[in-house]
N, C-alpha and C positions, 0 to 999 in steps of 0.2 A: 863447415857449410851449414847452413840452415835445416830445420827441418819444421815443415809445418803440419798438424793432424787436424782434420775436420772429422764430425761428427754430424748425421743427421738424421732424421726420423723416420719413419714409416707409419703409415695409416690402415688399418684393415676394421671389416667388423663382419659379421655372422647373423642375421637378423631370418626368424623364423615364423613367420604364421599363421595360425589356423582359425580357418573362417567358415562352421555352419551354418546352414538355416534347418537343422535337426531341433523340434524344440527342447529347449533347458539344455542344450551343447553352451559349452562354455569359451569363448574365443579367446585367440592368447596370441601376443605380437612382445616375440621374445630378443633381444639386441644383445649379442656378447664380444665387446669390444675389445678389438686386437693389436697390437701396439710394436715396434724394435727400434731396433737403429742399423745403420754402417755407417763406413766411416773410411777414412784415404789418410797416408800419410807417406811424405813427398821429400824427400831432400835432394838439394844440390842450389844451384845459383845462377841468376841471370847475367846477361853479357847483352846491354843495349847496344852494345856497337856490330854485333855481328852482321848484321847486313853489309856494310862498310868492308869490316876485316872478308869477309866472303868474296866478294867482287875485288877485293884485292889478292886473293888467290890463298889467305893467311888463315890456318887454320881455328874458327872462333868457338869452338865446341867446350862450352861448359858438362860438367860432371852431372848427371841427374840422375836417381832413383827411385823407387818407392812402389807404392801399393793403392789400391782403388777396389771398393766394393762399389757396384753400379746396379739398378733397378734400369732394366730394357724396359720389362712392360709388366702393367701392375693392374689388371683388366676387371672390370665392374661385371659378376653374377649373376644370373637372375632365371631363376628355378621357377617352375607353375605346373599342376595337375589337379585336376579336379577328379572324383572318386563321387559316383551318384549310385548310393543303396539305393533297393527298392524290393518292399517287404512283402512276401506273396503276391509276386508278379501275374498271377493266373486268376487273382480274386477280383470283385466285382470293386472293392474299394481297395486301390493299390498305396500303400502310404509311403512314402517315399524322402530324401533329403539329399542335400547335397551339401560333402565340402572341400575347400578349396586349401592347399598349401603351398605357400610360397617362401620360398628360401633367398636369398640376396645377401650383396656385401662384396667382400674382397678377404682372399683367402692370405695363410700367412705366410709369409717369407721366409725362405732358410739362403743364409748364402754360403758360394763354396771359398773351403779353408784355401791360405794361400798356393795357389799349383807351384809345382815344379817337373819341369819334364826329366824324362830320364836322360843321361848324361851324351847316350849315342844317339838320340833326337837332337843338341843339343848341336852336338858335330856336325849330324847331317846337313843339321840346317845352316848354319857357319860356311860348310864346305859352298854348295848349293849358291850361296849370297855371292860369297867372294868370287866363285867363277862366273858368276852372272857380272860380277863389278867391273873382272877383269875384262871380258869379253867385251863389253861395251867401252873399256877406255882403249882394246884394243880396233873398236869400230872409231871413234873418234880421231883415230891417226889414220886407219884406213881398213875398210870391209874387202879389198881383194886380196884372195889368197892365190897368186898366181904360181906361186912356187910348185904347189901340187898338181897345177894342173900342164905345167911344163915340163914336170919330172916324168908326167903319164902322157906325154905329145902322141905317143905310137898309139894307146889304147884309143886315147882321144878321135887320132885319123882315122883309125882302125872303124871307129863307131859313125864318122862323121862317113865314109869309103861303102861302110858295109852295114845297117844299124840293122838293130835285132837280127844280126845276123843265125843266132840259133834259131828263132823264129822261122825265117826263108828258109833256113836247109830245113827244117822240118813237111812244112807246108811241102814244098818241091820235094824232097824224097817220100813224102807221103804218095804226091801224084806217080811220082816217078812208081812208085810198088803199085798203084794200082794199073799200070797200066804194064809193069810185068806179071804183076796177077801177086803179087808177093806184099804182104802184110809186118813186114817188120817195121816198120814206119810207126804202127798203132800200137806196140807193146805198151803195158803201162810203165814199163823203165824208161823207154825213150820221149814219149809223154811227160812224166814227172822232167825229167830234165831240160827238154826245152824251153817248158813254162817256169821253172827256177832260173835258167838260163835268162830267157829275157824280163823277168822280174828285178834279176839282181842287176841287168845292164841296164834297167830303167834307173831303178834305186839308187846304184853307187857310180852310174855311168852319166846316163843323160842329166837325168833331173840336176845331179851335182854341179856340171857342167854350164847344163843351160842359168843356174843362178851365176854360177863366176862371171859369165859373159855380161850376165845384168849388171853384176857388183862393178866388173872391170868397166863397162861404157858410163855408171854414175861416176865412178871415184874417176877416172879421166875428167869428166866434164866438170867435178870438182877440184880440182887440183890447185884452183887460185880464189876458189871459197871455205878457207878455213880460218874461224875466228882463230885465236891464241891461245884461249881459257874455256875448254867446256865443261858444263857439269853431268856429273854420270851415276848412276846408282845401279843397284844390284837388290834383290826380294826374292826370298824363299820361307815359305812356310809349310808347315808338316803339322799334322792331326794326329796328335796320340790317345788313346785308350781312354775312353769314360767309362758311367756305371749306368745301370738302367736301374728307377727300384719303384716299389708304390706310390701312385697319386693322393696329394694330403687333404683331395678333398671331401666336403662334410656331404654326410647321406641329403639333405635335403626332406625331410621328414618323409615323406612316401614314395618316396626316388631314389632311383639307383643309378647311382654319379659312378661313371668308367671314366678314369684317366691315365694320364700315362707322364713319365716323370725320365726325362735324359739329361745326361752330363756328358760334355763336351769339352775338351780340353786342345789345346791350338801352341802351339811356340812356332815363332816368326822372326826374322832377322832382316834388318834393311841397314845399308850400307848407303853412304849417300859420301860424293865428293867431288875433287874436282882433277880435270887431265890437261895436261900440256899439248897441241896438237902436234906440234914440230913445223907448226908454219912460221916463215920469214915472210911478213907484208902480207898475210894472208894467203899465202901460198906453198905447199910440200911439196917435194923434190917428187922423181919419176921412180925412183927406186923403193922409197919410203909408201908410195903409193900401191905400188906392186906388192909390197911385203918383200921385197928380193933382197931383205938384207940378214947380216948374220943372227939378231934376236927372232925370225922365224927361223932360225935351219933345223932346231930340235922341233917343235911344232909339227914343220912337214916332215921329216925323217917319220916321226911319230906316225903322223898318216899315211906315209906311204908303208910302212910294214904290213905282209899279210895279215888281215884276222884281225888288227888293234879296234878295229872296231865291235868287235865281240868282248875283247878285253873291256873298252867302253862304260857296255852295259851292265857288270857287273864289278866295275871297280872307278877311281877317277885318276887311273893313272893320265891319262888327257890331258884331265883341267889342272894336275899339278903339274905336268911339263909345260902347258899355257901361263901359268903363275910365277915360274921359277925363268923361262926365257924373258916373260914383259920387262921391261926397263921401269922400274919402281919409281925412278927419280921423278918420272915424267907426271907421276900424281902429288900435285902439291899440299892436299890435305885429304882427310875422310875422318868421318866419323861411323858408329854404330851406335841403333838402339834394337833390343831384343824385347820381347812382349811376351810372356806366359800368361792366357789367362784359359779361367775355367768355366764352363756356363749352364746352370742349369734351365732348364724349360719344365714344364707345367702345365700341361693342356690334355681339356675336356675333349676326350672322342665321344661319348656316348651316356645319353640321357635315357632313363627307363622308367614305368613303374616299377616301387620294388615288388606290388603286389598285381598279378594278372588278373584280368575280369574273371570273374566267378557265376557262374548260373546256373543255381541248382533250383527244388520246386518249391524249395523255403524262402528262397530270397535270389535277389542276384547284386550284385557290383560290377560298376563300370566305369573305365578311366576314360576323361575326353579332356581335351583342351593342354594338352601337353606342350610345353614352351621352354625351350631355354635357351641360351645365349652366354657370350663371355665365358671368363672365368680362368686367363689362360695369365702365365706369370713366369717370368725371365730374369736370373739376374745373373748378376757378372762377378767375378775377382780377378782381376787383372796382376801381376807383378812386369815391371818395367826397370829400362836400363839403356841410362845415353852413356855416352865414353866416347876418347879420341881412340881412333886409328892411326898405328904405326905401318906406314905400306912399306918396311921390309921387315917387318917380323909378322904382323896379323896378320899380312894378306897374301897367307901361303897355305893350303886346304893341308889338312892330316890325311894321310891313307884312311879309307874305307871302303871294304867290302858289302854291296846291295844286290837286291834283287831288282829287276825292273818292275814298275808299279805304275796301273796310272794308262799306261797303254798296249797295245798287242802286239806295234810294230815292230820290237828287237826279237820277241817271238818268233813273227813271221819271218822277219831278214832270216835268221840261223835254220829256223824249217827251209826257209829257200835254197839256204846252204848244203843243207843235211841233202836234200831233194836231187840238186846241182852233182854231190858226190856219190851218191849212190851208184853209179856204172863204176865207179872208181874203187868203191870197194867192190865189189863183185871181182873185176879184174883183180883186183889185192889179194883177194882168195886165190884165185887161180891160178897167179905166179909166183907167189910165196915172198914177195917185193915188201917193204917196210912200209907203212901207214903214209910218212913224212917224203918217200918219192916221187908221189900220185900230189900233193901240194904244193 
């Protein structure tokens, strides 16, 4: 395969100054010109027909890699303070002058070395994509999962019969104690539990439900609009660990330049292909619709176990039984590209004198006219990476162990849990019953 490298330049310059009207001050306009490169280098090979083979469902993914240094933003300087002595400020002849220093240009460039993330960002990210891939070639055949919620008919009637049922006995045996004068209604044990009670029946009860009901009345009314050939993709991206360190910019001759200087580093996975839907004339069967066939039974089994939703949050055993049930055959091609790049930033917080006004009964100094602007600089290293996908070997996630990141919700669910069982251990104590009876 080919490989091609460019090369290209960079411009910067440093220009300094100084301008009195002190007599016999000597003024001086000093320019220290600044200069680099980067550069990209790219291999792999083009494929003009891929549009074509695409739409014909034929996998057209040529091989591409390489690397890219990039200039985001390369921003124009410009420093100003004036500094007015004045000599025996309390005399009858005050002699006085003023001068001016201005600073300008474009500061220099450093770009970051080629990144590489660490290998278990690497997985993460991988895992993440493909279940996103999955997920959506499993919406392309059909979004109802009715299995689960026909396996839970009773809880379902149960909710539909009685809803928040924790909720009303509480309220009502609240009343009910006050009006035999008796308080056990208000403990804070019975409290925590009815509000985790109807938390959790909101969470894994209603809300769940009421989307099925949505999912089942779309996918009904779609039953005899489904193309042949959809295309699907999958995106996950993860932030890894930069460095923070000193700003490289120049004092500005009587200023004092604060900046501040971050690296940033990102690895990204996108999945892109295409799914079979299982329609005949633009239309799926009533089974394949519903999910009621044997490629969900591990899925639902999966869901319905107590607690697998805790297991969830800190592992993907899920999205590997979601991966290993889907019928592979039905994706006729896919590809991946991966993106590591690294980024630095470069920007001006805070302009100053370097020297504060001064006024003693010799003399005095003072700064006015302070200005500045710009000065801020970005760039990029990129490393990249196309390639075909095999969907029965790639597109199967590895075990991994995480923590949840990102949001508070899987927190609060298990606090809702923890909440929900607390009467249950209390009684656990007091009967001397094993942990696993009371679940």
């Amino acid at each position: 395969m080919p490989t091609v490298n460019k090369t290209d330049g960079w411009n910067g310059s440093d220009r300094v100054e100084f301008i009195s009207t002190q007599t016999g001050a000597v003024n001086s306009d000093v320019v220290t010109k600044l200069s680099g490169t980067f550069s990209s280098s790219v291999t792999g090979s083009n494929n003009p027909r891929w549009r074509d083979q695409v739409r014909q469902g034929i996998n057209a993914t040529t091989v591409r890699n390489g690397w890219r240094q990039e200039i985001l933003e390369h921003s124009w300087y410009s420093y100003e303070n004036s500094v007015r002595t004045t000599l025996d400020p309390y005399g009858t002849r005050t002699p006085s002058w003023d001068t001016t220093y201005r600073h300008s240009g474009r500061i220099g460039l450093t770009f970051p070395g080629l990144p590489n993330a660490p290998q278990g960002v690497k997985t993460s990210a991988w895992n993440r994509a493909v279940a996103r891939f999955i997920a959506e070639c499993e919406s392309v055949r059909s979004s109802v999962e009715s299995g689960q919620d026909l396996a839970e008919w009773k809880q379902s009637a149960a909710s539909l019969r009685k809803p928040m049922s924790s909720l009303q006995d509480h309220v009502l045996g609240y009343l009910y104690g006050c009006k035999k004068l008796r308080g056990k209604a208000l403990s804070p044990k019975n409290l925590l539990k009815t509000v985790s009670d109807s938390y959790l029946e909101f969470a894994f009860g209603w809300k769940p439900l009421a989307l099925d009901i949505g999912d089942a009345l779309v996918g009904l009314q779609n039953l005899h609009n489904h193309p042949d050939l959809v295309p699907v993709k999958g995106h996950a991206r993860i932030a890894y660990a930069g460095i923070d360190g000193p700003a490289g910019y120049p004092s500005g001759g009587t200023l004092k330049v604060t900046g501040s200087f971050l690296s940033k580093s990102e690895y990204s996975v996108r999945i892109k292909g295409a799914c079979r839907s299982g329609s005949a004339n633009g239309s799926i069967g009533m089974g394949q619709a519903l999910q009621l066939d044997l490629p969900h039974f591990a899925p639902t089994l999966w869901n319905l176990l107590p607690y697998t939703w805790i297991v969830d949050y800190f592992t993907n055993i899920g999205d590997i039984i979601e991966a290993v049930s889907f019928q592979r055959s039905n994706i006729t091609w896919a590809c991946a590209t991966t993106v590591d790049d690294t980024t630095y930033e470069t920007k001006i917080s805070k302009v100053e004198p370097a020297n504060p006004d001064n006024v003693a009964f010799s003399g005095e100094t003072k700064n006015y006219g302070l200005t500045w602007s710009g000065g801020n600089a970005t760039t990029r290293t990129r490393v990249f990476s196309r390639f075909a996908v095999d969907p029965n070997i790639d597109l199967l996630p590895t075990f991994e162990f995480k923590y949840p990141t990102g949001s508070l919700k899987p927190y609060t669910n298990i606090a809702a849990l923890i909440g929900q069982k607390i009467p249950w251990f209390s009684a656990m104590r007091s009967s001397g019953k094993s942990l696993w009876d009371f679940f």
